[in-house]
C-alpha positions as CSV (number, residue, x, y, z in Angstrom):
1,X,29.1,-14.4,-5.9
2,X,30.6,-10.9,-6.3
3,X,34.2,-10.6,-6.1
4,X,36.3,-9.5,-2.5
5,X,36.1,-6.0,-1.4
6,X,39.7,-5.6,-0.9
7,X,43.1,-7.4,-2.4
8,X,44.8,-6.9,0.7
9,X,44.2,-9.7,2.8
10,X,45.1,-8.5,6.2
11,X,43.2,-7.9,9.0
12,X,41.3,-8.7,11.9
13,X,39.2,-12.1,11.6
14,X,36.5,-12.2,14.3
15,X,37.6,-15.5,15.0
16,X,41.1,-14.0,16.4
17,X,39.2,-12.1,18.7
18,X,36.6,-14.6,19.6
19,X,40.2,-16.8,20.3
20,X,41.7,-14.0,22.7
21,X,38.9,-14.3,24.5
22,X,38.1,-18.1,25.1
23,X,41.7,-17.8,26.1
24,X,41.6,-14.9,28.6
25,X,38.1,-15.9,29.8
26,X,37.7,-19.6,29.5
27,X,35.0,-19.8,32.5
28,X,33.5,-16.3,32.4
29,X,29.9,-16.7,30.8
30,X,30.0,-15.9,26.9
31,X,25.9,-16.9,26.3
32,X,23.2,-16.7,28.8
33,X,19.8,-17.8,28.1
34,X,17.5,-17.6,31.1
35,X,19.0,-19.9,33.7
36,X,21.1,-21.9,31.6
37,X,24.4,-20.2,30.9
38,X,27.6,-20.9,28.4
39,X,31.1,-20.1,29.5
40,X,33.8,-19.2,26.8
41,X,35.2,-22.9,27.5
42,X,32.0,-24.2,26.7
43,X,30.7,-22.7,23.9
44,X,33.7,-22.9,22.0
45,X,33.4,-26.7,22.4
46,X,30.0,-27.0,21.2
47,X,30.8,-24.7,18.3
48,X,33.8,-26.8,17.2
49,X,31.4,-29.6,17.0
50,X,28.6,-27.8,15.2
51,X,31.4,-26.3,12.7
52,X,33.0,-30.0,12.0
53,X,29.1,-31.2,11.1
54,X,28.7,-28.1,9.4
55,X,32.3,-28.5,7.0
56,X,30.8,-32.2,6.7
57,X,28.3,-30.7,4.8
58,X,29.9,-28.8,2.4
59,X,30.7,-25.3,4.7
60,X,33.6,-23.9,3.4
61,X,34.9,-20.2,2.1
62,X,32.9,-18.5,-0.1
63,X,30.0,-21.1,0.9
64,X,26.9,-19.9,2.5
65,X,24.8,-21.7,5.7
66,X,21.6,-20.4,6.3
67,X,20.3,-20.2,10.0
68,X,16.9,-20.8,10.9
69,X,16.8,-21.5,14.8
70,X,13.8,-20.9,16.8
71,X,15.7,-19.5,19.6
72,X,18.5,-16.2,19.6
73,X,20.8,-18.7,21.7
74,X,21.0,-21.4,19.0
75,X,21.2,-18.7,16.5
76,X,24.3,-17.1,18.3
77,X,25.9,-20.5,18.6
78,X,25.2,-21.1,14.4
79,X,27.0,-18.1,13.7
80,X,30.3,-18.8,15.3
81,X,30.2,-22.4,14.3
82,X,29.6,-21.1,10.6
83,X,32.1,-18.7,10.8
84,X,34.7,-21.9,12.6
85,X,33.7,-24.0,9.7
86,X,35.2,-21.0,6.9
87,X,31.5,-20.5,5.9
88,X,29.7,-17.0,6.0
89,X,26.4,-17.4,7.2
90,X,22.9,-15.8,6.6
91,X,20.2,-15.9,9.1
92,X,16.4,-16.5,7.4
93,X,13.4,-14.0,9.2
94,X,10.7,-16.0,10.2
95,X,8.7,-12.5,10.1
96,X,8.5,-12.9,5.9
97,X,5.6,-14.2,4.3
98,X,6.1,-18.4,2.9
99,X,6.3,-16.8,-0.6
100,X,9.3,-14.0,0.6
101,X,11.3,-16.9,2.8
102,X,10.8,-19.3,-0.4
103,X,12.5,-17.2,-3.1
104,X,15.1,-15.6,-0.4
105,X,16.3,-19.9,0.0
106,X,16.2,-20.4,-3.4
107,X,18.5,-16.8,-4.3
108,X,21.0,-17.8,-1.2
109,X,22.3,-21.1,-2.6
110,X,23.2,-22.3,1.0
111,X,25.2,-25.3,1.1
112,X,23.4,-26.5,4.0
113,X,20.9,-24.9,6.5
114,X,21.0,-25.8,9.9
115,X,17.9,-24.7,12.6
116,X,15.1,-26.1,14.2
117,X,12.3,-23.2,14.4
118,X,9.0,-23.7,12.2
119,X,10.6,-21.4,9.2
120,X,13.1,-24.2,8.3
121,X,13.3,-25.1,5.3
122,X,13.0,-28.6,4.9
123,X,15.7,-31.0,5.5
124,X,17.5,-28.4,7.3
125,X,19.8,-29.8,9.7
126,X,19.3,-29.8,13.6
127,X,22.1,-29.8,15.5
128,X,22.5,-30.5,19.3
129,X,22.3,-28.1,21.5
130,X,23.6,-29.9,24.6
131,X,27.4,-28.7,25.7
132,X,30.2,-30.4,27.0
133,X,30.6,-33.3,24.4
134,X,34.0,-33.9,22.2
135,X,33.4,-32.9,18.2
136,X,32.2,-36.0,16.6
137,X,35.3,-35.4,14.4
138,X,38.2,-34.0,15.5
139,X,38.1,-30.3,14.3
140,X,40.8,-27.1,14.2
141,X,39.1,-23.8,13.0
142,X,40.8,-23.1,9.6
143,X,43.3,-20.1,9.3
144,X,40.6,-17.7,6.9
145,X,41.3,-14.9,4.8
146,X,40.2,-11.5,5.9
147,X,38.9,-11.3,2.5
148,X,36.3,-14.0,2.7
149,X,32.7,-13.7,3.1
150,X,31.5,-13.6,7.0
151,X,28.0,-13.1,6.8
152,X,25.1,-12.0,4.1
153,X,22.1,-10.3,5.2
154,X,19.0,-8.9,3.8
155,X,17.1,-5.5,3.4
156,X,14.7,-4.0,1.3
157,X,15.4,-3.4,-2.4
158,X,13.8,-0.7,-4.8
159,X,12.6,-3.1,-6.9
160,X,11.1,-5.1,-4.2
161,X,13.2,-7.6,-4.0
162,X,15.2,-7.8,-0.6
163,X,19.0,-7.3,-1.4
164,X,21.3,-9.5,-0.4
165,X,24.5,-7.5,1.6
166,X,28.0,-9.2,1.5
167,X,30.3,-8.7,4.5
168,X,33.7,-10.4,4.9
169,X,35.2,-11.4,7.7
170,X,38.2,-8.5,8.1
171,X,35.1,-6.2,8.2
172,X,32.9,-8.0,11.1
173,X,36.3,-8.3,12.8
174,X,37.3,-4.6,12.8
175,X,34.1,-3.5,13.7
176,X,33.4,-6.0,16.4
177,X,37.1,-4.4,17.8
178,X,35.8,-1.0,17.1
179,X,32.1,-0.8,18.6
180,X,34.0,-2.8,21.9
181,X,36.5,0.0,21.8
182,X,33.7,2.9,21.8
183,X,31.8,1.9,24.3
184,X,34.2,0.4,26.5
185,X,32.9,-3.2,26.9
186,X,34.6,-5.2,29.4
187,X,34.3,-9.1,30.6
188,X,31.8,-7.7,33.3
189,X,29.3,-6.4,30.9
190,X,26.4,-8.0,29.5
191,X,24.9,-7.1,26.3
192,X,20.7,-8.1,26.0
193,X,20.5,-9.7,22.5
194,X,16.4,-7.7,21.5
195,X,16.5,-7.3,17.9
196,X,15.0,-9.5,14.9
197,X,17.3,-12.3,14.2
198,X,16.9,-11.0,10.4
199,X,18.1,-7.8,11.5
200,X,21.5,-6.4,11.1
201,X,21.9,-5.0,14.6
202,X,22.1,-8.5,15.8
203,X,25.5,-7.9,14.3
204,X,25.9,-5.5,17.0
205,X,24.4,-6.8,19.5
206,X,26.6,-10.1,19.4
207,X,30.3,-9.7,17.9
208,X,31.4,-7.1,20.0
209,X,30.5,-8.2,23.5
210,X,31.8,-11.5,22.7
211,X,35.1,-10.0,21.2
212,X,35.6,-8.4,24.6
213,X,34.7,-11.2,26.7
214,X,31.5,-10.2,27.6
215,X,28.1,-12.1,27.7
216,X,26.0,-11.8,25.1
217,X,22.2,-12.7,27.2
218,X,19.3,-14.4,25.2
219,X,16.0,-14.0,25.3
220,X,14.5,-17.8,25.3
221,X,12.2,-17.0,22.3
222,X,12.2,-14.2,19.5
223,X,8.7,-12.7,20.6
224,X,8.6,-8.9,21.1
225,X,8.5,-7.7,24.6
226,X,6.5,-4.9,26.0
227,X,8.1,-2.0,27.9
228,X,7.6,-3.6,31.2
229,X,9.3,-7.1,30.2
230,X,11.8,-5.7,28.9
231,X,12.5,-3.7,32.3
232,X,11.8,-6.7,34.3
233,X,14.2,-8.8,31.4
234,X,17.3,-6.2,32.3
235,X,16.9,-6.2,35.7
236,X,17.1,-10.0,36.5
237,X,19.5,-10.4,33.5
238,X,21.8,-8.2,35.0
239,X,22.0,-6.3,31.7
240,X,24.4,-3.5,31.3
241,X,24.2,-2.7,27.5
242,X,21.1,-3.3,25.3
243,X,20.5,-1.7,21.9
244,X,16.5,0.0,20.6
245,X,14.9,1.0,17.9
246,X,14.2,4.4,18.6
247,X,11.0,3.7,18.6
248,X,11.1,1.1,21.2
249,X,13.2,3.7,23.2
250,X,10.6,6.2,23.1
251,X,7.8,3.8,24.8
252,X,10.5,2.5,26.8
253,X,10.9,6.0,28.5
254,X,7.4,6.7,28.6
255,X,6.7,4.1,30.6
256,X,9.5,4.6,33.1
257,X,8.6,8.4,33.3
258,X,4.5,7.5,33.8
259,X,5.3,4.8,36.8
260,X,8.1,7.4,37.9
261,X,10.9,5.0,37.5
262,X,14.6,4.6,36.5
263,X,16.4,1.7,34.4
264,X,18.1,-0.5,36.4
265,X,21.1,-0.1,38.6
266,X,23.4,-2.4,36.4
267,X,22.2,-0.9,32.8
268,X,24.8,1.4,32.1
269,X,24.5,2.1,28.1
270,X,21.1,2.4,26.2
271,X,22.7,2.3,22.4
272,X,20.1,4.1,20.1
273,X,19.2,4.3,16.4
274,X,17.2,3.5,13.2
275,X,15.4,7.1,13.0
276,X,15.4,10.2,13.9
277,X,15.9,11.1,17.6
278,X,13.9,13.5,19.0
279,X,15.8,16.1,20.9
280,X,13.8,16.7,23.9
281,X,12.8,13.2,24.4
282,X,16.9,12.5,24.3
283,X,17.2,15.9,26.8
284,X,14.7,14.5,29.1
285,X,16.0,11.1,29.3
286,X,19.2,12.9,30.5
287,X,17.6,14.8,32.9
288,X,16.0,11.8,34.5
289,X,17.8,8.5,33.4
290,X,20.9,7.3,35.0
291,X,21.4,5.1,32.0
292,X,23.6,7.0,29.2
293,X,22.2,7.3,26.0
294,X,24.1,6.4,23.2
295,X,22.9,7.5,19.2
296,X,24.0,5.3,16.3
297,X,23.9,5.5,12.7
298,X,24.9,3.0,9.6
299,X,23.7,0.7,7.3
300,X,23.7,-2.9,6.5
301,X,25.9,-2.2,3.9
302,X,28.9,-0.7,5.8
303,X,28.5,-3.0,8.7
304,X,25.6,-1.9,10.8
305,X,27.0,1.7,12.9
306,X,29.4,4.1,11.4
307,X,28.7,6.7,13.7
308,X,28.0,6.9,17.4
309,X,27.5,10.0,19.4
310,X,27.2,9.8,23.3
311,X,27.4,13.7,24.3
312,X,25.0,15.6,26.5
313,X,22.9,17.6,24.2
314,X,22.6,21.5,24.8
315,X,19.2,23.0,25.1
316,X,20.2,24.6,22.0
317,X,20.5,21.5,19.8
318,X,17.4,20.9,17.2
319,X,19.2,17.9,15.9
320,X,20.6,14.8,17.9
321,X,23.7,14.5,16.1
322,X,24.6,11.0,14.6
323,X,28.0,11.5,16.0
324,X,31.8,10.5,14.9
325,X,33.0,8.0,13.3
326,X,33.6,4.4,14.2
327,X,37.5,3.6,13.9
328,X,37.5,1.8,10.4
329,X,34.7,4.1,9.3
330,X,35.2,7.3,6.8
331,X,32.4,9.2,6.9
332,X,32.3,12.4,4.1
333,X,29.5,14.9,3.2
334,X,29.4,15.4,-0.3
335,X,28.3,17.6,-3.2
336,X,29.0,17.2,-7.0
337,X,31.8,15.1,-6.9
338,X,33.4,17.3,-3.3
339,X,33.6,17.3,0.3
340,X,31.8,20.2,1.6
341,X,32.2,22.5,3.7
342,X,31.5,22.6,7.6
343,X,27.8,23.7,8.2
344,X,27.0,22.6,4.6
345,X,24.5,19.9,3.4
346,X,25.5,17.0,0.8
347,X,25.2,13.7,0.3
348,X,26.7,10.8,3.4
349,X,29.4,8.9,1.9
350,X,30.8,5.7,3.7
351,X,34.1,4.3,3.3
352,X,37.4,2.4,4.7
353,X,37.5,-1.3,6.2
354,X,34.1,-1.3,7.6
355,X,32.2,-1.2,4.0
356,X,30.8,-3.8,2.8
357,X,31.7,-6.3,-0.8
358,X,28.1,-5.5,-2.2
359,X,25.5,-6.9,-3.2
360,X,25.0,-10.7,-3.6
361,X,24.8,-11.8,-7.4
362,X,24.2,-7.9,-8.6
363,X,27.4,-6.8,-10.0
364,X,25.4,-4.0,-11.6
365,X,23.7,-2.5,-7.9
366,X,27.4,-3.1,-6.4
367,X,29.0,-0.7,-9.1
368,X,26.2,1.8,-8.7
369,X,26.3,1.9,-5.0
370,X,29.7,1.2,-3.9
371,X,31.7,2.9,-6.5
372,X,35.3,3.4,-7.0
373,X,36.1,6.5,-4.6
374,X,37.7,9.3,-6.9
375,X,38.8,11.5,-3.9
376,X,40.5,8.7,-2.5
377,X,44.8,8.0,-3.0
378,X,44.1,4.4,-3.3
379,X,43.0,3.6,-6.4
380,X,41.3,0.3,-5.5
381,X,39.4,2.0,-2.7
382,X,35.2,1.9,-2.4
383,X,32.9,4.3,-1.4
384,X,29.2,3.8,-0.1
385,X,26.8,6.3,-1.4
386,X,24.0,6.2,1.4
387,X,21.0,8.4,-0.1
388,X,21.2,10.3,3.2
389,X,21.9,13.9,3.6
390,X,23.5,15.5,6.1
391,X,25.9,17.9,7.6
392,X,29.1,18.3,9.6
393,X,28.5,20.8,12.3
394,X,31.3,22.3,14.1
395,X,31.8,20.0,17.1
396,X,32.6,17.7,14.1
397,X,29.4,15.6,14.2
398,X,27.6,14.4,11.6
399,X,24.1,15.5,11.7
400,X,21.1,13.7,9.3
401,X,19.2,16.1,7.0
402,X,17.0,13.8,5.5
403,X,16.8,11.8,2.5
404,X,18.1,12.4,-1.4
405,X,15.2,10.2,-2.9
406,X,11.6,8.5,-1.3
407,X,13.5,5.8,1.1
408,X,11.2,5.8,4.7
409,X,12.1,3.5,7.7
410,X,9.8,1.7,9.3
411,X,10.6,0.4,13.0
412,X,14.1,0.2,12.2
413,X,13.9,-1.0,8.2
414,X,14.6,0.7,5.2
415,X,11.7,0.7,2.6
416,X,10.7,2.2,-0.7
417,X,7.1,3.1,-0.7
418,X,7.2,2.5,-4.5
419,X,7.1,-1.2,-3.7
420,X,4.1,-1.3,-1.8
421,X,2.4,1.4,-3.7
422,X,2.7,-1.4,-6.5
423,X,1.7,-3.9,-4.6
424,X,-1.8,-2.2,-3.7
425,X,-2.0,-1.4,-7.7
426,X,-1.5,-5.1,-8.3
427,X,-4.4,-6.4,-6.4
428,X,-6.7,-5.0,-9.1
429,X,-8.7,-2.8,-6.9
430,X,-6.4,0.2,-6.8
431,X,-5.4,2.4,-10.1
432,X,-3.4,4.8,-7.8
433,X,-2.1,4.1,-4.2
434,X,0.6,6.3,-2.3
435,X,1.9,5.5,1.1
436,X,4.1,6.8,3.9
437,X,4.1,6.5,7.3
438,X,1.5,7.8,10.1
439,X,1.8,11.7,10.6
440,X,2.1,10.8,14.7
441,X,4.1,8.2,15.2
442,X,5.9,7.0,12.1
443,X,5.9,3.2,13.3
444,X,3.4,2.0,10.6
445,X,2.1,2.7,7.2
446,X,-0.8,4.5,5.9
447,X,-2.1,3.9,2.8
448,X,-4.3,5.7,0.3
449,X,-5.6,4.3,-3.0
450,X,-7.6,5.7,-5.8
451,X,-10.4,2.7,-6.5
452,X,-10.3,1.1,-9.6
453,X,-13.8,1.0,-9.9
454,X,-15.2,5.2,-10.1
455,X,-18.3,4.2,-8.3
456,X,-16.3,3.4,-5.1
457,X,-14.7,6.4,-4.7
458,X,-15.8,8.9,-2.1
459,X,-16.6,12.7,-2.9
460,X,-13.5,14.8,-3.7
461,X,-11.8,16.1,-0.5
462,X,-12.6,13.3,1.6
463,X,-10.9,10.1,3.0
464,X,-12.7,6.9,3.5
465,X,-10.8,4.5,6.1
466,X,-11.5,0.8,5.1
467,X,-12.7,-1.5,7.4
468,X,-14.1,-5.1,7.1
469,X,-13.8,-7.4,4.4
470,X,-12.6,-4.9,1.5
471,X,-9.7,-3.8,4.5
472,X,-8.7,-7.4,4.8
473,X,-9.0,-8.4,1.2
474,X,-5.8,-5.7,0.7
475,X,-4.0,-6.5,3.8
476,X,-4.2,-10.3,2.8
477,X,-2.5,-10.2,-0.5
478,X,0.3,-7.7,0.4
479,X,1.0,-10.2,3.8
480,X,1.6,-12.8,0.9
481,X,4.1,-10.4,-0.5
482,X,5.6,-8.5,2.1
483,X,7.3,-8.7,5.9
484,X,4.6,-8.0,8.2
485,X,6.0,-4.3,9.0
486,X,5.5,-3.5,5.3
487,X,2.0,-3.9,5.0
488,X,0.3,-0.8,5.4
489,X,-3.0,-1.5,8.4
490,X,-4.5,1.8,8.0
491,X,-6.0,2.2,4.6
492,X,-8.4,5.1,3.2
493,X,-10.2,5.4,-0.3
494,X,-9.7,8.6,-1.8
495,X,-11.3,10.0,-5.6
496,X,-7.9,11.5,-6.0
497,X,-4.2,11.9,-4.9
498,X,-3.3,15.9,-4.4
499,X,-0.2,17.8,-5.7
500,X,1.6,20.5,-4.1
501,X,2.2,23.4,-5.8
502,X,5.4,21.5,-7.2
503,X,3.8,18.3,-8.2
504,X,4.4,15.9,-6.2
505,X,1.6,14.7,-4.0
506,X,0.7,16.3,-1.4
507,X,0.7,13.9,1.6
508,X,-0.4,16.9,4.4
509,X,-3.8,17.1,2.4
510,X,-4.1,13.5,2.5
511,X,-3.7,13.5,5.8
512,X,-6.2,16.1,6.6
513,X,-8.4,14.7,5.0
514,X,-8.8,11.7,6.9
515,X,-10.3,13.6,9.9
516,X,-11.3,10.8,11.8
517,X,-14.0,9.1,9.6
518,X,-14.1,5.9,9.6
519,X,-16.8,3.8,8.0
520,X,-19.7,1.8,9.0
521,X,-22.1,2.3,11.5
522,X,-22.3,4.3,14.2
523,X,-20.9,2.9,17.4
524,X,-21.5,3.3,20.7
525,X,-19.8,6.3,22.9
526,X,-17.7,5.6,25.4
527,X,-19.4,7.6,27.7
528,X,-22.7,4.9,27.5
529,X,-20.4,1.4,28.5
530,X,-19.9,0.5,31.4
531,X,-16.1,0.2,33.0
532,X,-14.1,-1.3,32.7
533,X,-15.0,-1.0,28.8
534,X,-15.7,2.4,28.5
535,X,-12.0,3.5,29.9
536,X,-10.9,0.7,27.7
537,X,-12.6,1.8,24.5
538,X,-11.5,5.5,25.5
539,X,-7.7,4.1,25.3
540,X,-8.1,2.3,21.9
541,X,-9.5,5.2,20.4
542,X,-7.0,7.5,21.3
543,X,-4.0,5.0,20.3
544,X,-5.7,4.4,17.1
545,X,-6.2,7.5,16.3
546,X,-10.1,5.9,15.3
547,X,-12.4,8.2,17.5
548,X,-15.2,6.1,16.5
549,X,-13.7,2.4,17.2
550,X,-16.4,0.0,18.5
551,X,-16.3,-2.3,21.4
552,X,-15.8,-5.3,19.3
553,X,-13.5,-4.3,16.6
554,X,-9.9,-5.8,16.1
555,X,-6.9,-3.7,17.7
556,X,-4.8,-5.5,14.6
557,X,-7.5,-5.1,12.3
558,X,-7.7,-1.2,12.4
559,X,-3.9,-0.1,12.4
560,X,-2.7,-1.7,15.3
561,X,1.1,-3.2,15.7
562,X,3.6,-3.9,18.4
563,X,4.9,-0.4,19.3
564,X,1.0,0.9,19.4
565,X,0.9,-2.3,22.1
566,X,3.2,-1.1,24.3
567,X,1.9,2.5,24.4
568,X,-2.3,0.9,24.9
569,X,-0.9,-1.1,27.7
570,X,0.8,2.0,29.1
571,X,-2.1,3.7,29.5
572,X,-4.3,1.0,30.8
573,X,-1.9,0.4,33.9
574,X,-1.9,3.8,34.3
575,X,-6.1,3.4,34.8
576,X,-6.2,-0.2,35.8
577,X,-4.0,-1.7,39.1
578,X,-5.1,-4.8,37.1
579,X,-3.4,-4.2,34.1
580,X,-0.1,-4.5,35.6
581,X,0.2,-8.0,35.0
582,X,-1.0,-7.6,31.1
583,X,1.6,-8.3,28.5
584,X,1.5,-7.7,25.3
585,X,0.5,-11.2,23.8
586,X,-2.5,-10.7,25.5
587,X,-3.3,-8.5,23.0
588,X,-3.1,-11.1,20.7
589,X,-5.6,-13.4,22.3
590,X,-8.2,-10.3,23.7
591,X,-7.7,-7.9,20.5
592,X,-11.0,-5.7,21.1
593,X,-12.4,-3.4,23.6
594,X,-14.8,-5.6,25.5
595,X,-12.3,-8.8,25.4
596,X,-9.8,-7.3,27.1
597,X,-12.5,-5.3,29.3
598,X,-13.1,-8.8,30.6
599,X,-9.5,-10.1,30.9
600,X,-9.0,-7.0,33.1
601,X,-12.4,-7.8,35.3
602,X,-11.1,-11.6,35.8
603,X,-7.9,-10.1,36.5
604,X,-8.7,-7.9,39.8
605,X,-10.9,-10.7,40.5
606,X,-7.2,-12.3,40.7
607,X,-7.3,-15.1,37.7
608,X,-4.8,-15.1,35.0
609,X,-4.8,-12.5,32.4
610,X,-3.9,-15.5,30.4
């Protein structure tokens, strides 16, 4: 494992905080999870005994336990008891593929994995969950150095292969201090715990409420909820914080705003980030939201957020700015080797307490990425170089420009399109592929390939969408490769790629070239079914962006993903009083036109849409 970050050993250890607070808050609730509910008094019980079984496996500094719970509760309480045992932990995705989750085990080198969810590995050990009950051996949490490892998470790598991210413990400790500082969090508030367990801002989501005595509140399973649970999941919860993708943020507010609605009395904070923000949605929501809105930006490496901006934008703004930064965090704009000045675009660079170690067994990438900083007085001191452009303006925020090389994000995660673009070459029925995401929405990928075979290529100019068994022939071997939000579910067959005038292709064309085609027969219009199927249909199409979808074909088969969910069943309950009780797993089991045409009749028959 790569060396520590920093020789100094001092500073704040989670654990310290997570102390204070068990203290100051023994029988305030630390973990809800539907009706059951964990006070500080508790938890920390039935951590201590998790931790002793955990050091009784060989968890110790520098070791590693991998989590792979079913549920965000047990997950929660395998961090902490990692962390009491003097272990860092890592917490396996069960979104990656058998082949992804295999090698990410076998790279980790865990000393012991603990969970119970289907993603497992096996022989991983399954704890208890049950409070109240003495450790099986006595246990004290271990005095830890600063400089130790706290967790190590995974995102996507250039080369394909997910990188590992070290973080000590001085690092999760300062900023689970500093993010509780910025947004005020208090014993009273309660933070909804939404993201992917694999994903970093569970970081966020978790260490700070629980290093201010908050409640962290669990869902009961790691499903994706629709717009409409999640409103009905912060009501009853009680929730005053909870953290979106933006994307998730945006179909949030359009389904408030289309049942003319508000959040909830109790939610005070709406914390924000993963893409770019669109200034009038973020307007509007001020206008009309009494939640505040608060924009983050960071990366894995540097601790999840650096930034955080929680102004009110001025009708003048074309940008929402990423904000200030984080105490812990310093945040530069560079060019050649300088800080720039005000107004002036360079380079993001990340530095001070919050950054990262680097990268897990990759000396090289850690040297690369987090070199020594030259403008720094401490000679020993790191800088991460992000890839992102940006600007200072001169409120002092930092405002994002863009990227320096190809990098996208997906629904919240980093990719390199040169990854899948190889993956597509290396089914053999591709010699060219490029891919980026959808003009509209940018929540999934498109993909465009150049056939291997001549014959199968369609005139020049023109873009042939895939469908059928040569669509799922692709999607299946790049599933076996890739996390589900990687695989590209829109697919067209072009004779070439086009180049802009400076040779690089030109994805515009691309794009204009689809103009709806899609292959296969003819099917029928909309305006000759019956309802409900033909409003049904009508809704598909126009989500899809497929104008001539069929009543029986797939919703997942032709593009469709968990954001495009939540806007399809926004507009059906906007035409349908019986779509109000649709979720979006229905989607799952009713995935075309004329199933879920007859889940809606049953349904204002009143039967289950289940």
């Amino acid at each position: 494992m790569n060396g520590p970050a920093h020789k100094d050993p001092r500073g704040t250890d989670f654990l310290a905080l997570w102390a204070r607070s068990v203290h100051d808050h023994a029988d305030a609730p630390a973990l809800i999870d539907g009706e059951r509910t964990l006070s500080y008094r508790a938890m920390d019980r039935l951590t201590d005994r998790w931790a002793a079984e955990l050091a009784a496996r060989g968890a110790g500094p520098e070791e590693i336990v991998g989590l792979a719970f079913a549920t965000p509760r047990d997950t929660v309480l395998g961090m902490v008891a990692t962390l009491k045992s003097g272990a860092g932990f890592t917490v396996l995705d069960p979104r990656l593929p058998p082949a992804a989750r295999h090698s990410l085990v076998s790279r980790v080198g865990a000393c012991a994995w603990a969970g119970d969810g289907e993603h497992a590995p096996a022989g991983a050990w399954r704890p208890s969950p049950a409070p109240g009950q003495d450790p099986a051996r006595p246990w004290r949490t271990r005095p830890a150095d600063a400089r130790q490892l706290a967790y190590v998470l995974f995102t996507s790598g250039s080369t394909g292969q997910p990188k590992g991210i070290v973080i000590e413990r001085a690092a999760l400790g300062h900023f689970a201090s500093a993010v509780a500082t910025r947004l005020a969090l208090a014993p009273e508030d309660r933070w909804l715990q939404i993201a992917s367990l694999g994903f970093d801002v569970v970081i966020e989501e978790v260490f700070p409420a629980l290093a201010a005595g908050a409640a962290v509140v669990c869902r009961r399973d790691g499903r994706a909820l629709d717009a409409e649970e999640l409103h009905s999941l912060l009501t009853t919860s009680g929730t005053t914080v909870v953290e979106l993708s933006t994307q998730y943020w945006l179909e949030y507010a359009r389904w408030l705003r289309a049942g003319a609605l508000t959040t909830p009395e109790a939610l005070r904070t709406v914390v924000v980030g993963g893409e770019r923000m669109d200034p009038d949605a973020y307007r509007r929501w001020q206008r009309e939201q009494r939640t505040a809105l608060v924009h983050v930006y960071g990366l894995t490496e540097c601790t999840v957020s650096s930034t955080m901006y929680a102004g009110t934008l001025p009708d003048s703004a074309t940008d929402v700015p990423l904000g200030t930064p984080l105490d812990g965090a310093e945040v530069t704009v560079r060019r050649d080797g300088r800080v720039v000045p005000v107004g002036e675009t360079g380079e993001i660079h990340i530095g001070g307490p919050l950054l990262g170690r680097g990268f897990l067994d990759d000396p090289e990438q850690t040297a690369r990425r987090f070199p020594l900083d030259p403008l720094s007085p401490d000679p020993e001191a790191r800088v991460y170089v992000t890839g992102d452009l940006g600007r200072i303006d001169e409120d002092g925020q930092l405002v994002f420009l863009g990227r320096v090389d190809d990098q996208i994000k997906i629904r919240g995660h980093r990719l390199e399109p040169a990854h899948v673009e190889r993956e597509l070459c290396g089914t053999g029925r591709a010699d060219q592929a490029v891919v980026f995401p959808d003009p509209d929405t940018g929540t999934s990928l498109w993909a465009f390939i150049v056939p291997r075979e001549p014959g199968a290529a369609p005139p020049p100019g023109e873009a042939v969408r895939l469908s059928g068994a040569e669509r799922a022939e692709l999607t299946g071997k790049l599933a076996a490769a890739l996390p589900d939000w990687a695989v590209p579910q829109v697919l067209y067959r072009v004779a070439v790629l086009p180049k802009n005038p400076h040779g690089k292709i030109d994805r515009r064309q691309l794009a204009a070239w689809t103009g709806g085609r899609t292959p296969g027969p003819a099917q029928p219009a909309p305006e000759t079914a019956e309802e409900p199927l033909r409003t049904v249909l009508h809704h598909f199409r126009d989500v899809l962006r497929e104008p001539a979808l069929g009543p029986d074909d797939n919703f997942f088969d032709h593009g469709g993903q968990s954001i495009l969910a939540m806007r399809l069943l926004a507009l059906l309950r906007e035409s349908f009083r019986a779509a109000e009780g649709l979720r979006a797993a229905t989607l799952f089991t009713s995935p075309t036109p004329r199933r879920l045409s007859q889940v809606l009749t049953r349904q204002a028959a009143g039967a289950s849409p289940h």
